[in-house]
C-alpha positions as CSV (number, residue, x, y, z in Angstrom):
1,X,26.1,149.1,112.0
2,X,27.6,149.4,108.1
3,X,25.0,149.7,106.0
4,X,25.4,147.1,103.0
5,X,23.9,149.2,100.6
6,X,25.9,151.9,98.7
7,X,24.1,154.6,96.1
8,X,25.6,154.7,92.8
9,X,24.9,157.8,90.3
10,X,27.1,155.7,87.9
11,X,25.9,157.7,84.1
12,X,28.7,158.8,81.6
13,X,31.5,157.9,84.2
14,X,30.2,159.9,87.0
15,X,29.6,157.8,90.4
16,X,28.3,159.4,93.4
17,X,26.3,159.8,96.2
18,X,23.4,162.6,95.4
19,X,22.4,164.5,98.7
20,X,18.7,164.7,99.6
21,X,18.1,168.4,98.4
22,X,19.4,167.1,94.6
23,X,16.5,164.4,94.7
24,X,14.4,166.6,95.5
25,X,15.4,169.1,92.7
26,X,15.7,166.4,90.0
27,X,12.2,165.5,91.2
28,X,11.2,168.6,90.2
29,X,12.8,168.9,87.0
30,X,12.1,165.8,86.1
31,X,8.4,165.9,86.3
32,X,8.3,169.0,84.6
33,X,9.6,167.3,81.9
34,X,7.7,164.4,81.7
35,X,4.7,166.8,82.0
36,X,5.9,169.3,79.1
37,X,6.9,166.1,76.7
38,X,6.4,166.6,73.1
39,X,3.0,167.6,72.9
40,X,2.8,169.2,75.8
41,X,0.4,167.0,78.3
42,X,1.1,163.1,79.5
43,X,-0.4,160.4,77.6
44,X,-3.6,159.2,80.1
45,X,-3.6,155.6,81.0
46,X,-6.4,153.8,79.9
47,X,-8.5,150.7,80.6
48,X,-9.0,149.2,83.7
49,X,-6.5,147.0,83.8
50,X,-3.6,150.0,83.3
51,X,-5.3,152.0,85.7
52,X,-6.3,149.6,88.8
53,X,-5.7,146.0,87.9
54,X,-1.8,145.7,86.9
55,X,-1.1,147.2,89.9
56,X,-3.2,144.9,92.4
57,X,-2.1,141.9,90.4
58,X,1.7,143.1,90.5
59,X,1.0,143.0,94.8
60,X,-0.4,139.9,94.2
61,X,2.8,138.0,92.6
62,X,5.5,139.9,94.8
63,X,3.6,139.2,98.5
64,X,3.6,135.6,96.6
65,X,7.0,135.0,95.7
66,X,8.4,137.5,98.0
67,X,9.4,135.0,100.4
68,X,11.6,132.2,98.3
69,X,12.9,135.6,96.3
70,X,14.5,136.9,99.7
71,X,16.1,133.7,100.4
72,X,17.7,133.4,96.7
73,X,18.8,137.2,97.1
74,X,20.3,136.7,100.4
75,X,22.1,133.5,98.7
76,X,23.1,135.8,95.9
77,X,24.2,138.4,97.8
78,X,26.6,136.4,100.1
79,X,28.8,135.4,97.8
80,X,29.1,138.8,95.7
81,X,30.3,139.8,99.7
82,X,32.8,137.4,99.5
83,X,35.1,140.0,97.2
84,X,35.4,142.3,100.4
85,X,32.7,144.6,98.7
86,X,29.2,145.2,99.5
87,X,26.9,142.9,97.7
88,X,23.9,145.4,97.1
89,X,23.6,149.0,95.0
90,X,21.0,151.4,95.3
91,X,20.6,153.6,92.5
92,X,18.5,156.5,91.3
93,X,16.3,156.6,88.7
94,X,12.9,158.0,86.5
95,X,9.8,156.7,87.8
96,X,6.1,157.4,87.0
97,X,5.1,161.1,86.2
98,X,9.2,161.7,86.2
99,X,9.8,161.3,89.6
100,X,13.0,159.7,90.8
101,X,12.8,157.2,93.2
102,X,15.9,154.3,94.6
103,X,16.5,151.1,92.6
104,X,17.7,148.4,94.1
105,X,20.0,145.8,92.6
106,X,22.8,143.0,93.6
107,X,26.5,144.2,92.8
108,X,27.5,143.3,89.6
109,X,30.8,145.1,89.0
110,X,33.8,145.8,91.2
111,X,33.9,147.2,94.1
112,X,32.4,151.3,93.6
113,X,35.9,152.9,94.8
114,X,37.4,151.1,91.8
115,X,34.5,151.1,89.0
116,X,35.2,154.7,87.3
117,X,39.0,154.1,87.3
118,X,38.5,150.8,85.9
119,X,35.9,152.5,83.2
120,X,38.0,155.3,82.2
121,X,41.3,153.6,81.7
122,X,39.5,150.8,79.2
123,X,37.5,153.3,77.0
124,X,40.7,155.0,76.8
125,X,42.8,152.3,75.5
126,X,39.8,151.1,73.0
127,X,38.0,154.0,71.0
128,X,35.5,151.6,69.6
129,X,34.4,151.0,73.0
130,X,34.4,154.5,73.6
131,X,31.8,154.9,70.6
132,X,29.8,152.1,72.0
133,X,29.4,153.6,75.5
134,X,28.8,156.8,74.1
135,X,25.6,155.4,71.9
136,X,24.3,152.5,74.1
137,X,25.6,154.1,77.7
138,X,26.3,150.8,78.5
139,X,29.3,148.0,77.0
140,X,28.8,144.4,75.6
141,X,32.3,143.3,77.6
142,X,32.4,145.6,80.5
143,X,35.7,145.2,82.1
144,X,33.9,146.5,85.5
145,X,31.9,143.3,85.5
146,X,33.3,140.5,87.8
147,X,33.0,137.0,87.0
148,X,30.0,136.1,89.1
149,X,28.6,139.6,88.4
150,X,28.6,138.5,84.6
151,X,26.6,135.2,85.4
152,X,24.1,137.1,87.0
153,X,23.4,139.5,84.6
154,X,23.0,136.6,81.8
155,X,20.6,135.2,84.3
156,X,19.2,138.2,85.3
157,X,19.3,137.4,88.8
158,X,21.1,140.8,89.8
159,X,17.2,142.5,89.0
160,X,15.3,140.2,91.9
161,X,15.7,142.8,94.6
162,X,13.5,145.0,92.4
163,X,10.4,142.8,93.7
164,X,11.4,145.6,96.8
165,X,10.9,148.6,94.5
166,X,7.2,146.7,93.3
167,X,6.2,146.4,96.7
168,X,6.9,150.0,97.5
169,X,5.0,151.3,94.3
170,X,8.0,152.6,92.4
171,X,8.2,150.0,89.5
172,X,5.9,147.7,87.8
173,X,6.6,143.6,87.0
174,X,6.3,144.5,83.3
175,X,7.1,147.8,82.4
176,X,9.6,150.0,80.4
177,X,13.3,150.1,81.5
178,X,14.0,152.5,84.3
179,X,16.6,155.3,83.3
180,X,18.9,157.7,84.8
181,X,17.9,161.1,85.9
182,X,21.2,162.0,83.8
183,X,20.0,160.2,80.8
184,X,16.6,162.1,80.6
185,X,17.8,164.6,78.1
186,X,18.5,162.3,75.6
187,X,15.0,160.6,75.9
188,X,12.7,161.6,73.1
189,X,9.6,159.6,74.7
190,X,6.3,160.6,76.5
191,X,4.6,157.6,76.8
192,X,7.0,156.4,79.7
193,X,6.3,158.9,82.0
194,X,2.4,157.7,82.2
195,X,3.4,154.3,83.1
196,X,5.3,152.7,86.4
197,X,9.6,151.4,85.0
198,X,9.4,147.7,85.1
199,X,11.8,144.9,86.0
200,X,10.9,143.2,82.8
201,X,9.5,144.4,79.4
202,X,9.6,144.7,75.8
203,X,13.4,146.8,75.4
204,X,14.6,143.9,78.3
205,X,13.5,141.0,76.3
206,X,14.6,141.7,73.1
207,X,17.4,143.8,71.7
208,X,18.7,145.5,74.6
209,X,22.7,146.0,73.5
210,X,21.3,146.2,70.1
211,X,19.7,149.5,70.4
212,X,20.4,152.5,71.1
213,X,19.3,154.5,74.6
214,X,17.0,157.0,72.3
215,X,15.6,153.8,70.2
216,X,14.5,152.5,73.9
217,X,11.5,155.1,73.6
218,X,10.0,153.2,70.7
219,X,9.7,149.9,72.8
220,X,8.1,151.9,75.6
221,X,5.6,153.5,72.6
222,X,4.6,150.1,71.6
223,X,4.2,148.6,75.2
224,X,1.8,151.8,76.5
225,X,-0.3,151.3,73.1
226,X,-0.3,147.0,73.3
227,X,-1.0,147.3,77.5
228,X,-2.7,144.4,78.6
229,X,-3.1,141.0,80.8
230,X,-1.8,139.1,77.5
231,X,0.6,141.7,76.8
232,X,2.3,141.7,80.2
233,X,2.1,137.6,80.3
234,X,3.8,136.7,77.1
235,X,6.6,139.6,78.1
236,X,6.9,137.3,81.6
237,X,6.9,134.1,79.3
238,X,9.9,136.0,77.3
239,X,11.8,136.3,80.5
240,X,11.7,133.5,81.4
241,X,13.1,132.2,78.9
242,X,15.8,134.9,79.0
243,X,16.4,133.7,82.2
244,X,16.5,129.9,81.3
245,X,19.0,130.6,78.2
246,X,21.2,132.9,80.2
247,X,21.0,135.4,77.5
248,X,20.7,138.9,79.7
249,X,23.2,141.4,79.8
């Protein structure tokens, strides 16, 4: 059987499948980092609710939902399939204490054989796109993403297979946003590494193209030092409404 899922290292135009022994190894590098940071030790989470709480309410809300979310993602994902390319993405990224771990997510762009060409030739014909994918690592008109893939992302709907990635303990409802293991050289931040990557959060629900990837560390500063039950539910509140004005991306 084909598996529908295919792993994309997509950071600075480089896609590819990273074997087993490089997870491992960016594991380890990556934690050592996390547990170096700045001032040499990990910020400790504190209260109960960080340390016990957000996680048992988090299982809560998936083992809730979990059911209806499947059905919508299977929806989703049939008619991303319909382009001849697989409708789901797995993707590694920096979890909690710097490990790396799999992110899921639906398809968004063209098919994988065709992304980097596609990439490449663009930024090449437009050097102020170049700029902006060399300061944001991402573009505000990516001419990867299809036409459905560009609905979903304004919706958001492309993240709901992360409720997967909640279940399994790798990410958090409301969190800071998970990044590359390529990108972790540019981040200036401690206070992420203490804290499980969310599918929502404060860097999600506000700027995002606005900023810059290094400015994404404030956000995650502010969130560790305002973590609480009210914190988490007006962030939710703010997706939603994300969600409900279409304006992701």
């Amino acid at each position: 059987m084909t598996s529908i899922f295919v792993v994309d290292g997509r950071a600075n135009n480089i896609s590819r499948a990273i074997p087993r022994r490089e997870h491992a190894a960016s594991d380890r590098l990556a934690i050592g980092a996390a547990e170096t940071g700045r001032d040499g030790l990990l910020p400790r989470p504190e209260g109960l609710y960080h340390r016990r709480f957000k996680r048992w309410i988090d299982l809560l809300f998936t083992a809730l939902v979990f059911v209806p979310v499947s059905l919508l993602v299977l929806l989703i994902a049939g008619l991303v399939a319909l382009d001849g390319g697989r409708p789901f993405y797995a993707q590694r990224r920096v979890g909690l204490a710097g490990r790396s771990f799999t992110m899921y997510k639906i398809r968004t762009m063209v098919p994988d054989a065709d992304a980097d060409a596609v990439l490449e030739r663009h930024l090449a014909r437009n050097p102020a796109d170049r700029i902006e994918w060399d300061h944001h690592q991402k573009l505000r008109n990516d001419p990867r993403i299809t036409r459905i893939g560009r609905l979903l992302r304004r919706s958001s709907l492309d993240e709901l297979p992360q409720f997967f990635n909640v279940l399994r303990g790798e990410m958090a409802l409301v969190g800071p946003r998970p990044f590359l293991p390529e990108q972790q050289a540019y981040y200036p931040g401690t206070e992420y590494y203490a804290m499980r990557p969310g599918i929502t959060g404060f860097w999600q629900t506000s700027v995002r193209n606005e900023a810059s990837f290094v400015q994404r560390a404030a956000y995650d500063r502010s969130y560790y030092h305002a973590l609480s039950p009210m914190t988490d539910l007006r962030v939710i509140g703010r997706t939603l409404r994300v969600v409900l004005r279409g304006t992701g991306l």
